[in-house]
C-alpha positions in Angstrom: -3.2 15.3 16.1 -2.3 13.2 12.9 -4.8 10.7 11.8 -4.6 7.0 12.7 -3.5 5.5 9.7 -2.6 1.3 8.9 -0.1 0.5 6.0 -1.1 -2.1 3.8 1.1 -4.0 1.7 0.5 -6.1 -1.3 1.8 -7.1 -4.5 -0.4 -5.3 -7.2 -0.9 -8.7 -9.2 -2.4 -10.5 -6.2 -5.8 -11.2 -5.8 -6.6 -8.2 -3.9 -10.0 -9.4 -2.1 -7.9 -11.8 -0.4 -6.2 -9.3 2.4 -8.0 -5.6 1.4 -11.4 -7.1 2.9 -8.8 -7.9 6.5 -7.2 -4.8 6.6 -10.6 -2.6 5.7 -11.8 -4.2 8.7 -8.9 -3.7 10.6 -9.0 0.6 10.2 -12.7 0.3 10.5 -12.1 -1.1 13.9 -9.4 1.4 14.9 -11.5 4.5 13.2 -8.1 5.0 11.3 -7.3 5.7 7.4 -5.6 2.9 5.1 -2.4 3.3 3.0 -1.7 0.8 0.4 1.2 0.3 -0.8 1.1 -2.0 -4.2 5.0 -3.8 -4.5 5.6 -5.0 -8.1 7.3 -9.1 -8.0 9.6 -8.3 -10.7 10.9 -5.0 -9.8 10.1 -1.8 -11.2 10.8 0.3 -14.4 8.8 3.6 -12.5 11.6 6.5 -11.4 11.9 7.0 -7.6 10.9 10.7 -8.7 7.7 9.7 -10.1 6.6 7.8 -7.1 7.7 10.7 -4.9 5.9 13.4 -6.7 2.6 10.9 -7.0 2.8 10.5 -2.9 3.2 14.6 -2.5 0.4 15.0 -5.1 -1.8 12.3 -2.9 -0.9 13.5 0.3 -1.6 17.2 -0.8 -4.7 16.0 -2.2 -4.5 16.5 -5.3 -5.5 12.8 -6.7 -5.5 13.7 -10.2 -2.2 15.0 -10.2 -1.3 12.0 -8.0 -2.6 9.3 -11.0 -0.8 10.9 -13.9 2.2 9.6 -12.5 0.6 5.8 -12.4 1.8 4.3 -15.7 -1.1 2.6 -17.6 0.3 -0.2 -17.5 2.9 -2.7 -15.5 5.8 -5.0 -17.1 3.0 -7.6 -17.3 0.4 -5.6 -19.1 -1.6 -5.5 -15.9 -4.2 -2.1 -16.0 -2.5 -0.6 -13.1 -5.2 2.2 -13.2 -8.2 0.2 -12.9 -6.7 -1.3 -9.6 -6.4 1.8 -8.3 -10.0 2.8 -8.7 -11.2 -0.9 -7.6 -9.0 -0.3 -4.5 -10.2 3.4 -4.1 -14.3 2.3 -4.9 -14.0 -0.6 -2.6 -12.6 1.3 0.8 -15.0 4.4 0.0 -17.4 2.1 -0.3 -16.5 1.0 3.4 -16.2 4.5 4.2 -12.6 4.1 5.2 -10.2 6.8 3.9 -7.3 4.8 1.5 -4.2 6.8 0.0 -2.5 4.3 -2.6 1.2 4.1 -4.1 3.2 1.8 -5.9 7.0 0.7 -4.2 9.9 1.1 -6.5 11.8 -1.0 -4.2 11.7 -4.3 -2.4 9.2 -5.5 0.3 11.2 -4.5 3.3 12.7 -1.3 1.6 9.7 0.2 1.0 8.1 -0.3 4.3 11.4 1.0 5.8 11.6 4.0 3.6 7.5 4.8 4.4 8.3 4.1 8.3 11.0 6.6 8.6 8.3 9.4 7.7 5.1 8.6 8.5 3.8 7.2 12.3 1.4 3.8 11.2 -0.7 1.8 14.0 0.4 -1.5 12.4 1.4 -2.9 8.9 -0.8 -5.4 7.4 1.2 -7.8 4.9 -1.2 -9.0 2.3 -1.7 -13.3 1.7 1.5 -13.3 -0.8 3.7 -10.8 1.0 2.7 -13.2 4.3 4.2 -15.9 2.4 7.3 -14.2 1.0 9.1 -14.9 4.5 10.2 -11.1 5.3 8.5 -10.9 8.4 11.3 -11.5 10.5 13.0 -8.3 8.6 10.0 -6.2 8.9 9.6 -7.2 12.6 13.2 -5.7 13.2 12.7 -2.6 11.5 8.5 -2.0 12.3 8.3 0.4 15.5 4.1 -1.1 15.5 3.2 -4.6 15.0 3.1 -6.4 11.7 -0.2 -8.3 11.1 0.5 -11.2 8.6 -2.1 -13.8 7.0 -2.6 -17.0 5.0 -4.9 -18.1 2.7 
C-alpha cells in the first residue's frame, strides 16, 4: 500500500511559515508524508528535464542527486538551496516525511501534471496561492479536496 501523502503548494518567495506550519499539521494528523511543491511567480528558466530527473532522483532516494539539479539561485537572486533545507529541517523536525520540487509551469499545470501520477489525500494551497484565485480551476481538475487559507 502506497503511503498517505498531502501536496503542498507554495510560491518559493512566500513567507513559508505562513502555510508549512498548516499543512505539517495537517499530515501529522492523517499520519501521511508531505510534498511541496515550490511554484516560481515569474515563470521559470529551469528545463522540464531537470525538474524531472530531480523528482526521479528524490523519489528513488537519492537526495543528493536530487539537489544538484536545484539551481543556486532563482531569477530574483533568492538562495533556492537554503529553502530547501529550512523546509527539509523544519518537517524532520516535526517528524513528518517531506519530498520537495520546484514547478516549471503554472499553478494549476503543475498540480495537474503531479495529479495525473501520484494519488494525494488533499492539496493544500499556501496563503499566496489561496489568494491567486485558481481554486475554482484546481477544484475541477483535484480528484481530493483542495484546502485553501488566508492570512
Amino acid at each position: 500500500m502506497a503511503e498517505k501523502e498531502i501536496l503542498y503548494v507554495t510560491y518559493k518567495d512566500e513567507k513559508t511559515e505562513e502555510g508549512l506550519s498548516y499543512a505539517i499539521y495537517l499530515a501529522g494528523q492523517i499520519s501521511a508524508g508531505l510534498r511541496i511543491v515550490l511554484l516560481n511567480r515569474n515563470g521559470s528558466d529551469e528545463k522540464i528535464g531537470d525538474v524531472m530527473a530531480a523528482v526521479h532522483s528524490a523519489d528513488a532516494g537519492d537526495i543528493a542527486a536530487s539537489e544538484s539539479f536545484v539551481p543556486d539561485r532563482d531569477e530574483d537572486g533568492n538562495k533556492t538551496a537554503s529553502i530547501y533545507t529550512y523546509l527539509m529541517d523544519k518537517c524532520e523536525e516535526e517528524g513528518v516525511k517531506v519530498n520537495i520540487h520546484t514547478a516549471p509551469s503554472g499553478t494549476v499545470k503543475a498540480v495537474k501534471d503531479y495529479l495525473k501520477f501520484r494519488k494525494v489525500e488533499m492539496v493544500v494551497l499556501s496563503p499566496s496561492v489561496s489568494k491567486s484565485g485558481i481554486i475554482k480551476s484546481l477544484a475541477k481538475i483535484s480528484p481530493t479536496p483542495v484546502v485553501t487559507m488566508a492570512r
